[in-house]
C-alpha positions as CSV (number, residue, x, y, z in Angstrom):
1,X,130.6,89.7,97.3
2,X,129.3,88.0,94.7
3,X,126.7,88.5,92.0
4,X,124.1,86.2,90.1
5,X,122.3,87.1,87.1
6,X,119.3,84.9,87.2
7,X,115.6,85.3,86.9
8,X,112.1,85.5,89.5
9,X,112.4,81.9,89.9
10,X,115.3,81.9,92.3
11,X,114.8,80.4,95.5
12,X,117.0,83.1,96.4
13,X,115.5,85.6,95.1
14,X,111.9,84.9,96.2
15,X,113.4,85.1,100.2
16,X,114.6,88.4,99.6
17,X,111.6,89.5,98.4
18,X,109.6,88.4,101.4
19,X,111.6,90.1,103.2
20,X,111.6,93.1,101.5
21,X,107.1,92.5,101.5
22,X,107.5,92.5,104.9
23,X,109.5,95.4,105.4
24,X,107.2,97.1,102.9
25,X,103.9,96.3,104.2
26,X,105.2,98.1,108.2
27,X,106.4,100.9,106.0
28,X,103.2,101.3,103.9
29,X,100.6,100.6,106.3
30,X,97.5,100.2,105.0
31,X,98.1,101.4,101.2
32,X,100.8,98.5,101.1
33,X,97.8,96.4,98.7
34,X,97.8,99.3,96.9
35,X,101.6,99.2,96.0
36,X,101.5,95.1,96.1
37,X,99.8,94.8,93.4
38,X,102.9,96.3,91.2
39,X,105.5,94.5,92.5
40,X,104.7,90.9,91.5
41,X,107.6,89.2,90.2
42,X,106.6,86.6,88.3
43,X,107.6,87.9,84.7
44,X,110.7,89.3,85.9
45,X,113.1,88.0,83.6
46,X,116.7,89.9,84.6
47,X,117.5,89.4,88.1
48,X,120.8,89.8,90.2
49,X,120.9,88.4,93.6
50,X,124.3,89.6,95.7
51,X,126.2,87.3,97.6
52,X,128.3,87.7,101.3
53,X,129.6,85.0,102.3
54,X,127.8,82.3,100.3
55,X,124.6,83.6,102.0
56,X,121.5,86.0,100.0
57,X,122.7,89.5,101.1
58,X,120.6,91.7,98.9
59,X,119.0,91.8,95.3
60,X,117.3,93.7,92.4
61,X,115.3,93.3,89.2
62,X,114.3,95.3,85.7
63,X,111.5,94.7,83.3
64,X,111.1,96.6,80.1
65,X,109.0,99.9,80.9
66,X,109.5,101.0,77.1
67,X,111.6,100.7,73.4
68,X,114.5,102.5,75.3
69,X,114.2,102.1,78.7
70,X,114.0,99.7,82.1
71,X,112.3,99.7,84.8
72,X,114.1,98.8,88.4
73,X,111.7,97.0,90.6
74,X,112.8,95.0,94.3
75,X,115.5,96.5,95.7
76,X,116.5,94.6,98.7
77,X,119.6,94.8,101.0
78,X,118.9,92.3,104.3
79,X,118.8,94.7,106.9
80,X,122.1,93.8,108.9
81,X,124.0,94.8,105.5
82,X,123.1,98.0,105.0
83,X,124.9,100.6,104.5
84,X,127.9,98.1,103.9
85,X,128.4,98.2,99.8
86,X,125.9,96.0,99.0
87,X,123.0,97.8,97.0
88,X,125.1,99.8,94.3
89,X,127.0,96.7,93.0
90,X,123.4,95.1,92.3
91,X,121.9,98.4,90.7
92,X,125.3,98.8,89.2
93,X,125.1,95.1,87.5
94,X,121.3,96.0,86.6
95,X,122.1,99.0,84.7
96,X,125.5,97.3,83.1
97,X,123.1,94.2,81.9
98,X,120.4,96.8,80.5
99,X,122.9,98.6,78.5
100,X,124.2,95.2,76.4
101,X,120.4,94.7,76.0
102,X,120.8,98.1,73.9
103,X,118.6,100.1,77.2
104,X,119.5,103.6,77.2
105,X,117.5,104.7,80.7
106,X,116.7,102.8,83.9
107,X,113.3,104.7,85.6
108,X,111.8,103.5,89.3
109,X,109.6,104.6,91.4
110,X,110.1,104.6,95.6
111,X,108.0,105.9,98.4
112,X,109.0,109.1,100.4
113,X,108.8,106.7,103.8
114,X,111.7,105.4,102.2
115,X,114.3,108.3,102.9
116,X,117.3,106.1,102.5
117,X,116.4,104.8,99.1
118,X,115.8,108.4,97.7
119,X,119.3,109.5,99.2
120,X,120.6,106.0,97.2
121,X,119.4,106.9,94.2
122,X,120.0,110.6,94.1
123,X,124.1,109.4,94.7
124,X,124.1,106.6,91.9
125,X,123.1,109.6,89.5
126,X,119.4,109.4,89.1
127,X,117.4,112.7,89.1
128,X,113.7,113.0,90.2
129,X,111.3,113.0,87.8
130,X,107.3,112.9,87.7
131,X,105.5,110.4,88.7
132,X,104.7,107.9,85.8
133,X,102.0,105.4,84.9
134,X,100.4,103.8,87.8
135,X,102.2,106.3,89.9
136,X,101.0,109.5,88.5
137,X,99.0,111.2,91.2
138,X,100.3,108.8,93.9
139,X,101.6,111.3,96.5
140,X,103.5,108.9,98.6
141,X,105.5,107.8,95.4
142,X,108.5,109.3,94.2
143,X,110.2,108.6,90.3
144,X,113.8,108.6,89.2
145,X,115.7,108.4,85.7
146,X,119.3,107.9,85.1
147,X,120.5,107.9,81.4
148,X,123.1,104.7,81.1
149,X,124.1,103.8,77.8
150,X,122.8,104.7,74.3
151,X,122.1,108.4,72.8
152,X,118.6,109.8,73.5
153,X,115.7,108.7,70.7
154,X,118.1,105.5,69.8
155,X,115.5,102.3,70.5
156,X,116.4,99.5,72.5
157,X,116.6,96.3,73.4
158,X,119.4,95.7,70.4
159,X,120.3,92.4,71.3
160,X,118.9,89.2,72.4
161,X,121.0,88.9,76.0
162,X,121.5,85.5,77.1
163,X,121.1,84.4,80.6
164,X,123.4,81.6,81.4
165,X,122.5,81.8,85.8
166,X,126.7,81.9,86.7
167,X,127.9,83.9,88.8
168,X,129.4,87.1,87.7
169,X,132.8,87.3,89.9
């Protein structure tokens, strides 16, 4: 597998995220516009897109959510890859590339009719938390933190990052 650190602009990127809209909107039903409208991914600006084979298998995104920490947004494995490795290489690569931005916490929010994501996310080391921002008082919405790099009340970002859109391996 391979991984791409790019930004919303892939073409690559943009399929996976249909896909994962689509997969959404059957799992949302009708509060999927309700969830839609935080998920756009035009100012995303750290994306990694996960390779088998030469062909999109899955992808992943952060934006800032505050001094010291990210927020993970579009989590995506195509379906027939699941469960095969994919995912924790991307959110692995996410957290890696927020830490030498000087992040010390990753935060995301899922919805409970997504059963395998909370299971994912509970065995890469994040711990439920509540609901934050748009997602307080959302009941179908569930929030996670995982602490990844620098000492609690340090600020981040430290450092500019360059994105130079090679891939990574």
């Amino acid at each position: 597998m391979k991984l791409l650190r790019t930004t919303s602009d892939h073409p690559d990127f943009l399929l996976l995220v249909a896909l994962l809209d689509q997969d959404l909107a059957e799992r949302d039903g009708p509060e999927h516009a309700f969830y839609a409208q935080f998920n756009k991914v035009d100012s995303l600006r750290h994306v990694v897109v996960a390779y088998e084979n030469g062909t999109p298998a899955g992808c992943g995104a952060f934006k800032p959510f505050d001094s010291r920490s990210v927020e993970i947004k579009r989590m995506f494995v195509q379906p027939s890859l699941r469960g095969k490795g994919v995912a924790r290489p991307i959110l692995s690569e996410l957290e890696q590339w927020a830490a030498e931005l000087g992040y010390g916490r990753c935060v995301l929010e899922t919805g409970k009719r997504q059963p395998e994501a909370i299971a994912f996310y509970s065995k890469c080391g994040y711990g439920a938390i509540p609901n934050f921002g748009q997602y307080a008082g959302v009941d179908n919405s569930v929030c996670f933190e995982k602490n990844i790099g620098q000492g609690e009340g340090e600020s981040g970002p430290a450092t500019s990052g360059q994105l130079d859109d090679r891939p990574l391996n």
